[in-house]
C-alpha positions as CSV (number, residue, x, y, z in Angstrom):
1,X,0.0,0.0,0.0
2,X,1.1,3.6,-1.0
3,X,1.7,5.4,2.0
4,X,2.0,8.9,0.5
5,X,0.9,9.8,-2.9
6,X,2.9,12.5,-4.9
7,X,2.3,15.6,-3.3
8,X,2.1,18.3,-6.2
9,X,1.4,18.6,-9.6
10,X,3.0,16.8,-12.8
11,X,4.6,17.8,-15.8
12,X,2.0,20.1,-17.1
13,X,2.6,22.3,-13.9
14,X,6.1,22.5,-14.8
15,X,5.5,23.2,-18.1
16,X,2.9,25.7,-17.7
17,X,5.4,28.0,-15.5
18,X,8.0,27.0,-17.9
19,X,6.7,29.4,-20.6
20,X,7.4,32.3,-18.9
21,X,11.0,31.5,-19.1
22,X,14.0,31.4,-22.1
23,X,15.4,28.1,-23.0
24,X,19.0,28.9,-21.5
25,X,17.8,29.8,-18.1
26,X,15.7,26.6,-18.0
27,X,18.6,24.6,-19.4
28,X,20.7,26.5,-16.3
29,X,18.6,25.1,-14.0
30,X,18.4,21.5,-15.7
31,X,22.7,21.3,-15.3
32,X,22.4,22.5,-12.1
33,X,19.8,19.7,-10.8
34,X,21.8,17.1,-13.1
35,X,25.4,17.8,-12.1
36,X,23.7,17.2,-8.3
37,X,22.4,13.9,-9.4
38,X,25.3,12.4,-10.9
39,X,27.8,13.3,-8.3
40,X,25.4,12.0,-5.9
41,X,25.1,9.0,-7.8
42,X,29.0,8.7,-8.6
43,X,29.2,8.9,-4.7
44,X,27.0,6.0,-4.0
45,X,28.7,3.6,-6.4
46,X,32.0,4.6,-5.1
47,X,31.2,4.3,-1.2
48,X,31.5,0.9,-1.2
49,X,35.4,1.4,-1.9
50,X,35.8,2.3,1.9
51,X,37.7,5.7,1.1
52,X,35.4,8.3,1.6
53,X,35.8,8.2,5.8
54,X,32.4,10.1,6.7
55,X,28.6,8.9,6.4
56,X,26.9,10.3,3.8
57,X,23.0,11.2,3.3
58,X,21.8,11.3,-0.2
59,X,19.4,14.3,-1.7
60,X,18.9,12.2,-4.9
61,X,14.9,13.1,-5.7
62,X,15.4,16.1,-4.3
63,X,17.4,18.0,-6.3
64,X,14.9,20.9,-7.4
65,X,14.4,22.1,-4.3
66,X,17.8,22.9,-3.8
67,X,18.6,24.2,-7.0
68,X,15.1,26.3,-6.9
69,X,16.0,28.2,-4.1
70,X,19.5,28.6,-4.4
71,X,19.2,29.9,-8.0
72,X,17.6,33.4,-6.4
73,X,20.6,34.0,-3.7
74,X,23.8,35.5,-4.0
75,X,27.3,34.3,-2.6
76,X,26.7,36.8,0.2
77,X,23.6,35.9,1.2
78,X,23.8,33.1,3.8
79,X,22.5,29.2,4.1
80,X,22.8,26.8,6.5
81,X,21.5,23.3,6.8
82,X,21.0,19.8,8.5
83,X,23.3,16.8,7.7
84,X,21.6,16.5,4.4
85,X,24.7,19.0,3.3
86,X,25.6,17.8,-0.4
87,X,22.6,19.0,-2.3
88,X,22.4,23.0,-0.5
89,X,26.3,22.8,-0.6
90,X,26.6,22.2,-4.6
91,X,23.8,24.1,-5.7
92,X,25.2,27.2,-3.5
93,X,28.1,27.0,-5.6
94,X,30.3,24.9,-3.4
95,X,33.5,23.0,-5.3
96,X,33.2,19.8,-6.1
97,X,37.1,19.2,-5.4
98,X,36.7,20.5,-2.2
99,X,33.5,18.5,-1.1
100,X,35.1,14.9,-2.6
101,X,38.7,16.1,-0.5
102,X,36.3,16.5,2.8
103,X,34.8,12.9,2.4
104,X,38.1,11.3,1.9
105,X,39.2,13.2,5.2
106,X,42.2,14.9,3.5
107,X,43.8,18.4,4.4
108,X,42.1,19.9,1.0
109,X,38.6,19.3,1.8
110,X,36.4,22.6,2.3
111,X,36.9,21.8,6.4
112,X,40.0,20.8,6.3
113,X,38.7,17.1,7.2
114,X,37.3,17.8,10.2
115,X,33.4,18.0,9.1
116,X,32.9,15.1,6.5
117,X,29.5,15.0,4.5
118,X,27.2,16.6,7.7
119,X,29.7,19.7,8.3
120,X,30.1,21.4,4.8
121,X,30.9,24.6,5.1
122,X,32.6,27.0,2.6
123,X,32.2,31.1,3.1
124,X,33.8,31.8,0.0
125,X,30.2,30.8,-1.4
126,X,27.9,31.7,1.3
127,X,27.6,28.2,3.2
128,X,27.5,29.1,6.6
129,X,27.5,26.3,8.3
130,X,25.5,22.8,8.9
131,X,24.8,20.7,11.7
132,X,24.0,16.9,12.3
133,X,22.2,17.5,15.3
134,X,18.1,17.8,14.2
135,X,17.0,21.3,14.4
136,X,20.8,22.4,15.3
137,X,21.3,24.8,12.5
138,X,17.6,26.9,13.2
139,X,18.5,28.9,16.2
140,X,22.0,29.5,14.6
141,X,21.0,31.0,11.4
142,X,18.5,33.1,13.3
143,X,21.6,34.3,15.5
144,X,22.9,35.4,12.3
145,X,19.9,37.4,10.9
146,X,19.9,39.1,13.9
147,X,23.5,39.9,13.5
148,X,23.0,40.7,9.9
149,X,20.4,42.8,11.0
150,X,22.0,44.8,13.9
151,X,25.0,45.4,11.3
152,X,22.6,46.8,8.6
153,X,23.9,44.1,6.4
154,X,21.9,43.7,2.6
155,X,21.9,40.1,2.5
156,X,19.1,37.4,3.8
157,X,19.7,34.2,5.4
158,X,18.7,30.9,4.5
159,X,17.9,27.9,6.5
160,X,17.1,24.4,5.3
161,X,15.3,22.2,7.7
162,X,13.1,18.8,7.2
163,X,10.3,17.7,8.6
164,X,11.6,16.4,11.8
165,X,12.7,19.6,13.0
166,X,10.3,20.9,13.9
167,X,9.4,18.1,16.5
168,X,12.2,20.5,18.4
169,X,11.1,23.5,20.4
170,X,14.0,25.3,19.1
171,X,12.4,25.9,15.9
172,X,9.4,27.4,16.8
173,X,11.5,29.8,19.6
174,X,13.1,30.8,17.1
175,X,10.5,31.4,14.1
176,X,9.2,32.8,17.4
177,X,12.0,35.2,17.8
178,X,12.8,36.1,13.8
179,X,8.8,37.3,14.0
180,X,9.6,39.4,16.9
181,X,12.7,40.9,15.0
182,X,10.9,40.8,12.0
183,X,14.7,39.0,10.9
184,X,15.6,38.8,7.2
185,X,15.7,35.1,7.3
186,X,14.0,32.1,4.8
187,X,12.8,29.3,7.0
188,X,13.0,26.5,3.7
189,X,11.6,23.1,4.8
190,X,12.0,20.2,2.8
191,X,9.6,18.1,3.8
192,X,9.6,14.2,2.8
193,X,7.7,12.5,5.0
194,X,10.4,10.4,6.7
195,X,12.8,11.5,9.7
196,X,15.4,8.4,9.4
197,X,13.0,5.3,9.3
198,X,9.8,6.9,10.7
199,X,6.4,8.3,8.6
200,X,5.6,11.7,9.2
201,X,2.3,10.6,10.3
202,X,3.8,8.5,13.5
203,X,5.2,11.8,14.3
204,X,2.9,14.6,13.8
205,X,-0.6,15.1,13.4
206,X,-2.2,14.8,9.8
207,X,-4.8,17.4,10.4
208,X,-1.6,19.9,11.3
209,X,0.5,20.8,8.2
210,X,3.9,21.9,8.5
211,X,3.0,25.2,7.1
212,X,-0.3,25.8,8.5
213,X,2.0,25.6,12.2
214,X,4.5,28.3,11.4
215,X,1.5,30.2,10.3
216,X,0.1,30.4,13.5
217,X,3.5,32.4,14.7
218,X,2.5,35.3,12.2
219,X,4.7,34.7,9.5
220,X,4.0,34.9,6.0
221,X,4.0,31.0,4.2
222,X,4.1,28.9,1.4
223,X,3.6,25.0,0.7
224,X,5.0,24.2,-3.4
225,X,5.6,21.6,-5.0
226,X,9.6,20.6,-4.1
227,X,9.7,18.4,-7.4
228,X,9.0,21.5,-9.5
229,X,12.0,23.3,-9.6
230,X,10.3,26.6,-10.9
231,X,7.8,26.3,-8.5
232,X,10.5,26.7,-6.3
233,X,12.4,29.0,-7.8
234,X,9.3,31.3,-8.0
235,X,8.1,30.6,-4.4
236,X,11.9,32.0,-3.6
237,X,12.1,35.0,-5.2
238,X,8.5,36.1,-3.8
239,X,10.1,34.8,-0.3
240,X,13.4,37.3,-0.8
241,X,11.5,40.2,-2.3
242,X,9.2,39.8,1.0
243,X,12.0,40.1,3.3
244,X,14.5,42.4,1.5
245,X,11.2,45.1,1.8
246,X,11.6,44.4,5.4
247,X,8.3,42.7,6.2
248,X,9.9,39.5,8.3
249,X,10.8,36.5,7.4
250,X,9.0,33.7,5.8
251,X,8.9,30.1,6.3
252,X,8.3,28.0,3.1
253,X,7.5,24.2,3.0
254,X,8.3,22.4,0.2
255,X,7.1,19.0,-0.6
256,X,9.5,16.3,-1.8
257,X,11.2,12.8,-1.6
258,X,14.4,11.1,-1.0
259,X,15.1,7.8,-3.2
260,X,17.7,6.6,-1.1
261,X,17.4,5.8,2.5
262,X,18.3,8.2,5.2
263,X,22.1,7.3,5.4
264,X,24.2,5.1,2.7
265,X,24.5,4.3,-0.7
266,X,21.6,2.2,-1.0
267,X,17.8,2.5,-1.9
268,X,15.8,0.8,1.2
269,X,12.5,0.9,0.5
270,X,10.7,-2.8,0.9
271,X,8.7,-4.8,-1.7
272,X,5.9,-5.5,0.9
273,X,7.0,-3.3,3.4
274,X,7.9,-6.2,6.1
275,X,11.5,-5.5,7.0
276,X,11.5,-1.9,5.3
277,X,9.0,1.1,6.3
278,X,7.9,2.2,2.8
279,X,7.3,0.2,-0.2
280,X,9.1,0.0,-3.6
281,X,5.4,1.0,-4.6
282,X,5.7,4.3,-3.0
283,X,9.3,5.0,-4.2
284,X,8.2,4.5,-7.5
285,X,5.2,6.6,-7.8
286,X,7.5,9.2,-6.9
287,X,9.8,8.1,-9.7
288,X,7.5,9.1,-12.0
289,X,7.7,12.9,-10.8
290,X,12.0,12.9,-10.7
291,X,12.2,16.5,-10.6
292,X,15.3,16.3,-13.1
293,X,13.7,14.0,-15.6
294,X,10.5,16.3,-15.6
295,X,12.5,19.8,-16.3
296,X,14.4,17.3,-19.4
297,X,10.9,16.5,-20.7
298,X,9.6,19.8,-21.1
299,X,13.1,21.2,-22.6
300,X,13.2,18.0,-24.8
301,X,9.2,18.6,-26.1
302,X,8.6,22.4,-25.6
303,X,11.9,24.0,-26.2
304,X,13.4,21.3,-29.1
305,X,16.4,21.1,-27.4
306,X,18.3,18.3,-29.0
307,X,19.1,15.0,-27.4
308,X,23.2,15.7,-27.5
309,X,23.0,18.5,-25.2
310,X,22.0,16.0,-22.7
311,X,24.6,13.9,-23.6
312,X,27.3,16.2,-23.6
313,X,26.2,17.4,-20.4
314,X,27.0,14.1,-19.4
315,X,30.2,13.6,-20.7
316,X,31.1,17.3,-18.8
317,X,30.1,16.2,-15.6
318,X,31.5,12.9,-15.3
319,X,34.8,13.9,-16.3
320,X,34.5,16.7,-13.7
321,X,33.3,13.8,-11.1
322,X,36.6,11.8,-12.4
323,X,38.9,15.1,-11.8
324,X,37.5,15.3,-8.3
325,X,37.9,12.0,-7.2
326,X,41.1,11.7,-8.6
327,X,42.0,15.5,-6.7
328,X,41.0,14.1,-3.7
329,X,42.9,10.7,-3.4
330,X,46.3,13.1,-4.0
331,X,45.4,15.4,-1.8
332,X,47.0,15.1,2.2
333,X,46.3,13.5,4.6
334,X,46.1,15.3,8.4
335,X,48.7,14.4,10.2
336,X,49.0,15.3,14.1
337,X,50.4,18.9,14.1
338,X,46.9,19.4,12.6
339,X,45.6,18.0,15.5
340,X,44.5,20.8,17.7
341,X,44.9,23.5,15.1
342,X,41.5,25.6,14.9
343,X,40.6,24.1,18.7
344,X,40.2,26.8,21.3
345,X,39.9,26.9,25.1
346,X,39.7,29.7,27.9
């Protein structure tokens, strides 16, 4: 039995908005979501090798909503996010050399090896900071806005949550506090139904969306489609032009899915859902809605873009994927006068 059906529209929905835009900017947007997808795919077949020295968590299926969102910021506006790094970290602009270095636990990784998949962080492109710890990275990327704020800075702030976080009290004190402040901060959560192996509706109330909730604290809101990348993208710019005219922040839920399960390389959903906790029926009703094979039908039937572009963008990518993999196995490793380098004490 399906557990939860597809939660927005379909291809037409896509390719409704999709008029409104020129073929390069949609074919922007497609790269983006695809160069995601393949080094999330190359890093799944190669986990198995036992070099990458970190856990990883996936955002294959959930590519648009990163990408979406991301497209409307600038390197100087701020995100943060959960451990579901990968995804917000590439589509911010992070480097691919740098993020492949980090899993291998070398010297050259954006962290310097001491943050592995969960702790990407990279100012150079705006990626504040993540956090492994459910609801961790709310209360410090309101900190910020307020900080932002107080210095009269012109940039927003961006914080990804899922759907478990906000089972913690912390997010709601602090959606509490950014209404209080009226904060310049986007409250993005990617909601997809599972936290780790457990249905959204074991955990909250059905009655009770995620969106309707944060409404109740006075905030402006939105629930899109996550799978519709200019849904997203669209939803995003409405959220930044809300809070760079100073009216608060804005808390925008976004409905989506993961393919693979909540940590590894592997899919884990169950044929008839007896040792798993969703079924391959449900994962593949939400196959049928891959947010990067929508955006390629529409380009591929609306916009006549030929077949090779695909295919080049293919061949691009994967020898990009090769160059990083190969960057990190040469780069360092730590050794022990790293040790205690960037530890501090009073």
């Amino acid at each position: 039995m399906i557990r939860y059906n597809y939660q927005g529209g379909n291809v037409a929905a896509l390719r409704e908005l999709a008029t409104r835009y020129s073929k390069e900017f949609l074919l922007n947007l497609f790269y983006k979501m695809y160069r995601i997808r393949l080094i999330e795919e190359a890093v799944a077949g190669n986990y198995h090798k036992d070099e990458m020295k970190t856990p990883i968590h996936l955002v294959i299926g959930q590519e648009a909503a990163v990408v979406g969102s991301c497209a409307v910021l600038k390197d100087t506006d701020l995100v943060y996010c959960s451990h579901r790094t990968h995804g917000v970290y590439l589509a911010k602009g992070g480097d691919i050399n740098s993020m492949f270095a980090e899993f291998h636990c070398r010297l050259d990784g954006c962290t310097g090896s001491r943050g592995g998949s969960m702790h990407l962080m990279d100012k150079k492109v705006g990626m504040a900071g993540s956090s492994a710890i459910v609801g961790g990275a709310i209360p410090i990327a309101t900190g910020f806005a307020l900080s932002s704020q107080m210095q009269q800075k012109d940039n927003v702030t961006v914080v990804y949550l899922g759907d478990a976080s906000v089972e913690e009290g912390v997010a709601w004190e602090s959606i509490n506090f950014a209404v209080l402040k009226n904060l310049p901060i986007i409250y993005f959560c990617e909601n997809n139904f599972y936290s780790v192996c457990s249905p959204l509706h074991y955990r909250q109330p059905a009655h009770v969306p995620i969106h309707k909730k944060a409404e109740g604290f006075g905030l402006k809101t939105e629930f899109i489609d996550g799978n519709n990348v200019l849904a997203v993208y669209e939803a995003s710019l409405r959220a930044l032009q809300h809070v760079k005219e100073n009216k608060g922040p804005v808390f925008i839920e976004a409905t989506t899915y993961r393919w693979y399960g909540h940590h590894g390389s592997h899919e884990d959903a169950d044929e008839n859902a007896i040792t798993g906790y969703r079924t391959r029926e449900e994962l593949n009703e939400w196959k049928k809605f891959d947010p990067v094979g929508m955006l390629k039908q529409v380009l591929l039937e609306d916009f006549a873009v030929d077949a090779c572009i695909f295919e080049g963008y293919q061949q691009q990518i994967s020898h990009e994927i090769n160059q990083a993999f190969e960057f990190a196995m040469n780069s360092p490793r730590p050794s022990e006068e790293h040790l205690m380098r960037y530890v501090y004490s009073q």
